[in-house]
HTML snippet that shows the backbone in 3Dmol.js (N, CA, C, O; Angstrom):
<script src="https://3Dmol.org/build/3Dmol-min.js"></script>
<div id="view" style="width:600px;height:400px;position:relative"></div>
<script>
const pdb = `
ATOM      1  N   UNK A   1      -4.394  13.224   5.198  1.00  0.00           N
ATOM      2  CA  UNK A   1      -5.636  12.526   4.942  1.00  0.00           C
ATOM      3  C   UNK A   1      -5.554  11.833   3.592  1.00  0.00           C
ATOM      4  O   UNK A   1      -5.009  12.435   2.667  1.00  0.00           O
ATOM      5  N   UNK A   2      -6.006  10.724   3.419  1.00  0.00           N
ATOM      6  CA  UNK A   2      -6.461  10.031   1.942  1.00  0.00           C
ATOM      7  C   UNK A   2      -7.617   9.997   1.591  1.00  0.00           C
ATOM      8  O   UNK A   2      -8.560  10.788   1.571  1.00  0.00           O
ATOM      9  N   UNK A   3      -7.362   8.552   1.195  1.00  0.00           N
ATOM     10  CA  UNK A   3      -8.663   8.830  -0.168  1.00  0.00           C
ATOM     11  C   UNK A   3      -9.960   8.029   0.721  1.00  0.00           C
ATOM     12  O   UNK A   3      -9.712   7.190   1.587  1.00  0.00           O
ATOM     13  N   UNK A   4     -11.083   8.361   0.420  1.00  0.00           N
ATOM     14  CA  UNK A   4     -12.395   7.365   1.418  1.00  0.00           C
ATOM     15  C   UNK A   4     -13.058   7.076   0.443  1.00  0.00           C
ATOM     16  O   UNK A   4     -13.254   7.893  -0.456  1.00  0.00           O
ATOM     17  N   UNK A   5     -13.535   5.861   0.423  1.00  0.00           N
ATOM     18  CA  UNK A   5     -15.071   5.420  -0.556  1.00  0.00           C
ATOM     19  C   UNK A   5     -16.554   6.076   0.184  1.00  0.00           C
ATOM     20  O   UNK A   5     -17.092   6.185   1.285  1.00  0.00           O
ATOM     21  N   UNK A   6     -16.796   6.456  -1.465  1.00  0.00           N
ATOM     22  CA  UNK A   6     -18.056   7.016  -1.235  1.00  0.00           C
ATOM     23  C   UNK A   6     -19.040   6.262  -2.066  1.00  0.00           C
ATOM     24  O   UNK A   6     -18.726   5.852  -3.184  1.00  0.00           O
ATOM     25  N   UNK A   7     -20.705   5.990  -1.340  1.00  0.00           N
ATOM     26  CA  UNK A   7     -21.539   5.717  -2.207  1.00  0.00           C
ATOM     27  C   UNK A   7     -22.366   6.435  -3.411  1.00  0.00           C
ATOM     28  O   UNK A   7     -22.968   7.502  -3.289  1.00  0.00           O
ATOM     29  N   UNK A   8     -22.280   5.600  -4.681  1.00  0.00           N
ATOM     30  CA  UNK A   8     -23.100   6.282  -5.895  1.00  0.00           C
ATOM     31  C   UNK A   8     -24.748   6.101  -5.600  1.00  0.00           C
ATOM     32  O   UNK A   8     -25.158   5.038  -5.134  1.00  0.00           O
ATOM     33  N   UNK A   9     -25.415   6.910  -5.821  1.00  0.00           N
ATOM     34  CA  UNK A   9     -26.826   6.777  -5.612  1.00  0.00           C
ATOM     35  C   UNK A   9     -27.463   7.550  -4.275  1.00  0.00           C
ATOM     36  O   UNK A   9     -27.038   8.390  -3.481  1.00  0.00           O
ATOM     37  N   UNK A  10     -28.393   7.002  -4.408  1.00  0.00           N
ATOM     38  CA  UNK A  10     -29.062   7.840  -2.393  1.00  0.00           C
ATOM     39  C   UNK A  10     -28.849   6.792  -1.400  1.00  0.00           C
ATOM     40  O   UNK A  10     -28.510   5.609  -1.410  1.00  0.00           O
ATOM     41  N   UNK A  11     -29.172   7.666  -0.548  1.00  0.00           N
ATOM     42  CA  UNK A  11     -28.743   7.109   1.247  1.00  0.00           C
ATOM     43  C   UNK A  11     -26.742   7.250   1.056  1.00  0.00           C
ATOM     44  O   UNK A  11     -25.965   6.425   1.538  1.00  0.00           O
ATOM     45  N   UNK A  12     -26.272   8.644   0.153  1.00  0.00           N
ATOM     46  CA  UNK A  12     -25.084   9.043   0.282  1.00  0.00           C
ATOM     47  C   UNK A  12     -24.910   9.726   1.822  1.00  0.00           C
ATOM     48  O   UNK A  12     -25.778  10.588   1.955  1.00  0.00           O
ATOM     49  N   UNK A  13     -24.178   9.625   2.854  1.00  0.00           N
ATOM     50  CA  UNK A  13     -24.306  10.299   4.179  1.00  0.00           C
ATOM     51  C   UNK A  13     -23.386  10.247   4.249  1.00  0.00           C
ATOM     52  O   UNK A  13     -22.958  11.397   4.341  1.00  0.00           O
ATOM     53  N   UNK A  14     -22.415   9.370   4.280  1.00  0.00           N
ATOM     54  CA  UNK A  14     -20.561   8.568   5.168  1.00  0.00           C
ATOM     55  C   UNK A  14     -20.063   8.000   4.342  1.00  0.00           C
ATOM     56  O   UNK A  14     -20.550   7.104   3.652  1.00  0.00           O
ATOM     57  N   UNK A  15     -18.657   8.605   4.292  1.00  0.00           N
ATOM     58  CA  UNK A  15     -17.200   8.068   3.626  1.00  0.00           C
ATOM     59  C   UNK A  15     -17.216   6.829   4.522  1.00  0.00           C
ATOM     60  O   UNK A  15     -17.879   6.681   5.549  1.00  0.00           O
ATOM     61  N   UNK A  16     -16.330   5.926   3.926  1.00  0.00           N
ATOM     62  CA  UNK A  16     -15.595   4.670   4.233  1.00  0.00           C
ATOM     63  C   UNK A  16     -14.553   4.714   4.028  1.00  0.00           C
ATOM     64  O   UNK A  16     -14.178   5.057   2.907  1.00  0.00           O
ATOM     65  N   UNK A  17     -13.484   4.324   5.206  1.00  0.00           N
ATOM     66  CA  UNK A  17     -11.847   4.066   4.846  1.00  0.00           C
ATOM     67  C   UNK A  17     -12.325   2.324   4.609  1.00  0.00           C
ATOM     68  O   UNK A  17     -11.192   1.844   4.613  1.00  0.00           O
ATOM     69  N   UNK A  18     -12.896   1.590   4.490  1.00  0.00           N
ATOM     70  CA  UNK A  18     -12.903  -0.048   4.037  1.00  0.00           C
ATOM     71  C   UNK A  18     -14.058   0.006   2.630  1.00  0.00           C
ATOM     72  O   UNK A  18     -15.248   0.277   2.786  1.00  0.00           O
ATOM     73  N   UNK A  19     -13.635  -0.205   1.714  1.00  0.00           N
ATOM     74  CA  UNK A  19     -14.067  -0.299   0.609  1.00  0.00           C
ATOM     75  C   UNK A  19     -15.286  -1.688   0.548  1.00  0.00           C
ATOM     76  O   UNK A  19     -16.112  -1.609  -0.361  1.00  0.00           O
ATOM     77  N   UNK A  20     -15.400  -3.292   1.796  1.00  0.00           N
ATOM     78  CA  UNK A  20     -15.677  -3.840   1.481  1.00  0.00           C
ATOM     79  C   UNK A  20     -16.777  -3.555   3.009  1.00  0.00           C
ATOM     80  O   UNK A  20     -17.265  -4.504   3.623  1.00  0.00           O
ATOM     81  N   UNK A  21     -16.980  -2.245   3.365  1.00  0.00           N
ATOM     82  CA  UNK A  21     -17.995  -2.094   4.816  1.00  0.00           C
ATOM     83  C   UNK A  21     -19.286  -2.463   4.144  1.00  0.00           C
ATOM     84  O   UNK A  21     -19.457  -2.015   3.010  1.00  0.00           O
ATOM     85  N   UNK A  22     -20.179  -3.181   4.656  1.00  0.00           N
ATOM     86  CA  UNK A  22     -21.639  -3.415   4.736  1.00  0.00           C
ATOM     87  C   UNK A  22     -22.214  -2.271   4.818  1.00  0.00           C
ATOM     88  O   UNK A  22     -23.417  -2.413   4.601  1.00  0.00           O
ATOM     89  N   UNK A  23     -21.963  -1.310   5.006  1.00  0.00           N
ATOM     90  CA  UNK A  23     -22.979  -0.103   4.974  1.00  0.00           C
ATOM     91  C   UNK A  23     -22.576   0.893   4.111  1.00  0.00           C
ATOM     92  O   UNK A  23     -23.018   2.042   4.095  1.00  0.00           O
ATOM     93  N   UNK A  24     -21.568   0.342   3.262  1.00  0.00           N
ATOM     94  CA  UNK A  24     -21.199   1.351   2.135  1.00  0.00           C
ATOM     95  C   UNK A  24     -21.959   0.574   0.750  1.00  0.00           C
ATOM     96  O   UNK A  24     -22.319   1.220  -0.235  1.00  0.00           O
ATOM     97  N   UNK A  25     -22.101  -0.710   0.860  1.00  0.00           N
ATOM     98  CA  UNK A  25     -22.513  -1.818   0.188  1.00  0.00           C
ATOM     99  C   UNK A  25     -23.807  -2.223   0.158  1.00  0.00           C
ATOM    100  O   UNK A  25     -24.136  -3.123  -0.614  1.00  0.00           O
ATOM    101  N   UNK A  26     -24.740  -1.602   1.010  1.00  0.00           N
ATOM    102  CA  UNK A  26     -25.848  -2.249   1.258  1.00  0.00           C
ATOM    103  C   UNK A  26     -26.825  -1.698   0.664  1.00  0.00           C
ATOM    104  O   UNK A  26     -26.577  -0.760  -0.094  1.00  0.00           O
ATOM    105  N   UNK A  27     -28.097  -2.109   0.842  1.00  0.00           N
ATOM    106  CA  UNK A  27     -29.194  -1.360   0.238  1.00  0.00           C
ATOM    107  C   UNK A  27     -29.246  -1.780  -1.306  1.00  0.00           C
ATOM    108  O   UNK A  27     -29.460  -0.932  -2.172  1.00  0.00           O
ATOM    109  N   UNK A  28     -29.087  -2.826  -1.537  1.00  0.00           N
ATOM    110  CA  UNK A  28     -28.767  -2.898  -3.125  1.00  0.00           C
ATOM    111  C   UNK A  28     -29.888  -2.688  -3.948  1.00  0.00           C
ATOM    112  O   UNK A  28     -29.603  -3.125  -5.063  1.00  0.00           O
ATOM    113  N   UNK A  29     -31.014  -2.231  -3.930  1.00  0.00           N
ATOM    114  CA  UNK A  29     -31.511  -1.862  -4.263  1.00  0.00           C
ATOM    115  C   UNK A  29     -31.490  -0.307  -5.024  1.00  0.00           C
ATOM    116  O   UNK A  29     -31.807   0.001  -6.172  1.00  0.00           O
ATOM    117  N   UNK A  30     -30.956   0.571  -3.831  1.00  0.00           N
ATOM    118  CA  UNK A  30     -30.349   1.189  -4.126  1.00  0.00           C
ATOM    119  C   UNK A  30     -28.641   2.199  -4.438  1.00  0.00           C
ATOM    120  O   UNK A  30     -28.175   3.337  -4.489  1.00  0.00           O
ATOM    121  N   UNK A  31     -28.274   0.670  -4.574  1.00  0.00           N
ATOM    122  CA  UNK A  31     -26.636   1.212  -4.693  1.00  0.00           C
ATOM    123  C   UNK A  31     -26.229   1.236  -6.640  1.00  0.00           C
ATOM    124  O   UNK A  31     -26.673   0.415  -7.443  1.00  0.00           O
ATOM    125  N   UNK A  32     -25.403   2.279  -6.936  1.00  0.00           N
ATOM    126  CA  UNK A  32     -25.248   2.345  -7.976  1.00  0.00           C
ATOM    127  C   UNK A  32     -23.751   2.018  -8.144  1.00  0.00           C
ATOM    128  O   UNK A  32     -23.174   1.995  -9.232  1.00  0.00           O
ATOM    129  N   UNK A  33     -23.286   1.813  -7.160  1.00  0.00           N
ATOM    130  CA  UNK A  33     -21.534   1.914  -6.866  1.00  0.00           C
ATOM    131  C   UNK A  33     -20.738   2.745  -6.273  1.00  0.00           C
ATOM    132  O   UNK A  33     -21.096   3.922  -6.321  1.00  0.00           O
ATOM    133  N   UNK A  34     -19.586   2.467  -5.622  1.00  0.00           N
ATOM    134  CA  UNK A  34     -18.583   3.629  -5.548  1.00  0.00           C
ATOM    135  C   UNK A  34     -17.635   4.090  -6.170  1.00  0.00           C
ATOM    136  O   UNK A  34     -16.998   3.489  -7.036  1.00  0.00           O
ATOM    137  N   UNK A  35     -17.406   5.489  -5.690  1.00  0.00           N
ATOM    138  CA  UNK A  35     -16.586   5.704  -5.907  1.00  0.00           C
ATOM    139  C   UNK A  35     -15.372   6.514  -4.799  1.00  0.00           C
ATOM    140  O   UNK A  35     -15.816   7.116  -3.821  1.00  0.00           O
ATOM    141  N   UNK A  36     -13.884   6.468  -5.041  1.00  0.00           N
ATOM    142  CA  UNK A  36     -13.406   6.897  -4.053  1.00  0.00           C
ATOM    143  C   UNK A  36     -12.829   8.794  -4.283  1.00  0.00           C
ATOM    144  O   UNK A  36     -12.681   9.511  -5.273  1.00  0.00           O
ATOM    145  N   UNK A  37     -12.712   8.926  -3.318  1.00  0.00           N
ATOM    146  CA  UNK A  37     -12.555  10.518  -3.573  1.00  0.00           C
ATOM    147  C   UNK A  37     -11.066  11.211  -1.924  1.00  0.00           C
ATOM    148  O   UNK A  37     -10.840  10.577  -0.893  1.00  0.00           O
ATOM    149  N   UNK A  38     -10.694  11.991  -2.152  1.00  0.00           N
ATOM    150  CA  UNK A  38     -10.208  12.565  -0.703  1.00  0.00           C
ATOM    151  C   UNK A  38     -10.669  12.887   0.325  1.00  0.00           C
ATOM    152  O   UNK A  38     -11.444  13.810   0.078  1.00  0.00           O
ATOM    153  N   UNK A  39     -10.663  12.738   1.063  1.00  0.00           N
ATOM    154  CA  UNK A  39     -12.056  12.525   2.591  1.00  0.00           C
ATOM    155  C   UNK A  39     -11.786  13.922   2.781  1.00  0.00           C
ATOM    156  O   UNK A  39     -12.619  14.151   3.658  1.00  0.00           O
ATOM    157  N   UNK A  40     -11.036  15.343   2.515  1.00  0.00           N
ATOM    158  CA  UNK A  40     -11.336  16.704   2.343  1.00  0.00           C
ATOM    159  C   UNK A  40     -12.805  16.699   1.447  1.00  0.00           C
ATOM    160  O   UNK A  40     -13.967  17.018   1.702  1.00  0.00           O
ATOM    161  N   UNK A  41     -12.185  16.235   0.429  1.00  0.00           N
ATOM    162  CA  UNK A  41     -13.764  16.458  -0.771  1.00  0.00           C
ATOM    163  C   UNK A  41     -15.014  15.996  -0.263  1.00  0.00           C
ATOM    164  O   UNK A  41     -16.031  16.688  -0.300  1.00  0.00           O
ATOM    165  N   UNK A  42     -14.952  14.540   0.337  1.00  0.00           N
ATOM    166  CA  UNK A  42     -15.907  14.199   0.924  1.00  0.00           C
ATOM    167  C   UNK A  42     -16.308  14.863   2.232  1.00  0.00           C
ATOM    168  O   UNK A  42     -17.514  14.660   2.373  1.00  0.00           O
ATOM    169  N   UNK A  43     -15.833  15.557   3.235  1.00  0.00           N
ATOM    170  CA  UNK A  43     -16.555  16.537   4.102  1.00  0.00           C
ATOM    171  C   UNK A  43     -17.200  17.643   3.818  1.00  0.00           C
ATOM    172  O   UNK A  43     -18.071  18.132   4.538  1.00  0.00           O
ATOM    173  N   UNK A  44     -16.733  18.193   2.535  1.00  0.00           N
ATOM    174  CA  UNK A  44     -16.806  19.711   2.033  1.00  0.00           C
ATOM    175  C   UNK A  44     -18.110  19.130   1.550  1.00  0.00           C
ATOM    176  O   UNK A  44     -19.132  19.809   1.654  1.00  0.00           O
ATOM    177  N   UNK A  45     -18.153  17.660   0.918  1.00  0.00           N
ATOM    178  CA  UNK A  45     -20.038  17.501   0.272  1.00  0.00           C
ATOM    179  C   UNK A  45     -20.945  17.093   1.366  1.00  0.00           C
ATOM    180  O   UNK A  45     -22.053  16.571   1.240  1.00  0.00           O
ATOM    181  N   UNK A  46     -20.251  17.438   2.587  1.00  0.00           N
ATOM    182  CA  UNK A  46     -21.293  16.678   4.125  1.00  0.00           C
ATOM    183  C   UNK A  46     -21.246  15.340   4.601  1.00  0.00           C
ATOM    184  O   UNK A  46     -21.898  14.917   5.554  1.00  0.00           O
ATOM    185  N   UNK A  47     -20.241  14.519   3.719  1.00  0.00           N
ATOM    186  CA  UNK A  47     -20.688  13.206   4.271  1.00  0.00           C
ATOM    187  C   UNK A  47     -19.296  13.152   5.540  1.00  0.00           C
ATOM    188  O   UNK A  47     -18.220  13.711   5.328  1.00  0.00           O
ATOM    189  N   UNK A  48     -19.566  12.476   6.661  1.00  0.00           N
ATOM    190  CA  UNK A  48     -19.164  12.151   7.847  1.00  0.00           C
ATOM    191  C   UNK A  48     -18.700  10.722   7.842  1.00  0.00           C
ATOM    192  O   UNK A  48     -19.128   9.730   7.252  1.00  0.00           O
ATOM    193  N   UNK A  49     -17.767  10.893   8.616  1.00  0.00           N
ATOM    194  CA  UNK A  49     -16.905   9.239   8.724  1.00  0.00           C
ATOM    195  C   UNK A  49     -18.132   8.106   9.269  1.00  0.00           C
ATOM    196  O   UNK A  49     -19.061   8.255  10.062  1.00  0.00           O
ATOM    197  N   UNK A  50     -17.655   6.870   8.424  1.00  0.00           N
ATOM    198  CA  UNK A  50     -18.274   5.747   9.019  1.00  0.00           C
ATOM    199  C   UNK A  50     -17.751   5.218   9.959  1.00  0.00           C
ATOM    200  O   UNK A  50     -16.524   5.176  10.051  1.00  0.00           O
ATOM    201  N   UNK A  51     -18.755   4.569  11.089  1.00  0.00           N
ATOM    202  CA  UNK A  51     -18.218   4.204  12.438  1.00  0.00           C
ATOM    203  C   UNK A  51     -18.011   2.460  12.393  1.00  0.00           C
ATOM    204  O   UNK A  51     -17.444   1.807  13.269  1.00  0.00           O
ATOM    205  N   UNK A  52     -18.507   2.021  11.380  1.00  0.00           N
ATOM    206  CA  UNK A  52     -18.186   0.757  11.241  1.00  0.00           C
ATOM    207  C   UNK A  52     -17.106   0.357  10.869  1.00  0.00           C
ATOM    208  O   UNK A  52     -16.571  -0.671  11.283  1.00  0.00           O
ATOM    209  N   UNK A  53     -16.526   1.323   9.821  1.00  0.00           N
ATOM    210  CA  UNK A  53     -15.261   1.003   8.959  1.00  0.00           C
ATOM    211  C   UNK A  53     -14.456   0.727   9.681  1.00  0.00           C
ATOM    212  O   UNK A  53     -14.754   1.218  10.769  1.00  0.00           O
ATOM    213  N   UNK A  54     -13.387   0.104   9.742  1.00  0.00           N
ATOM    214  CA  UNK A  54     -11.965  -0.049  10.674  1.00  0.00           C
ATOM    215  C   UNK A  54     -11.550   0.760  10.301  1.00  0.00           C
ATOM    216  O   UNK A  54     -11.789   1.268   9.205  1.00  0.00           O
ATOM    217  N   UNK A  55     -10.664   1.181  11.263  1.00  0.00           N
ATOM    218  CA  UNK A  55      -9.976   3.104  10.975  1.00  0.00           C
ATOM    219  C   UNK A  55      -8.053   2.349  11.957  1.00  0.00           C
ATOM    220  O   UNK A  55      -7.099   3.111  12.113  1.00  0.00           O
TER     221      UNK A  55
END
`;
const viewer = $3Dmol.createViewer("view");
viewer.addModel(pdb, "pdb");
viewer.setStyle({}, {cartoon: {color: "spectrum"}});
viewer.zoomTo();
viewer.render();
</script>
């Protein structure tokens, strides 16, 4: 497994394997940025794969 982008701020739910997905990006209102992490780390904090991302 590698590394997945995760969103900074709320509406955190789903890793991204595409750094440039619309739903890792959106909400700009409330996006603070990402950051990327090991998609182990990111399950162990609950967030679930994105279905948009290309995989």
């Amino acid at each position: 497994m590698g590394n997945v982008h995760v969103r900074i701020g709320e509406h955190r739910t789903k890793n991204h394997t595409d750094a440039d997905c619309p739903s890792l990006n959106g909400k700009q209102d409330t996006y603070l940025g990402q950051e990327s992490m090991p998609e182990d780390q990111a399950k162990e904090q609950g967030l679930t794969a994105c279905q948009h991302c290309k995989r």
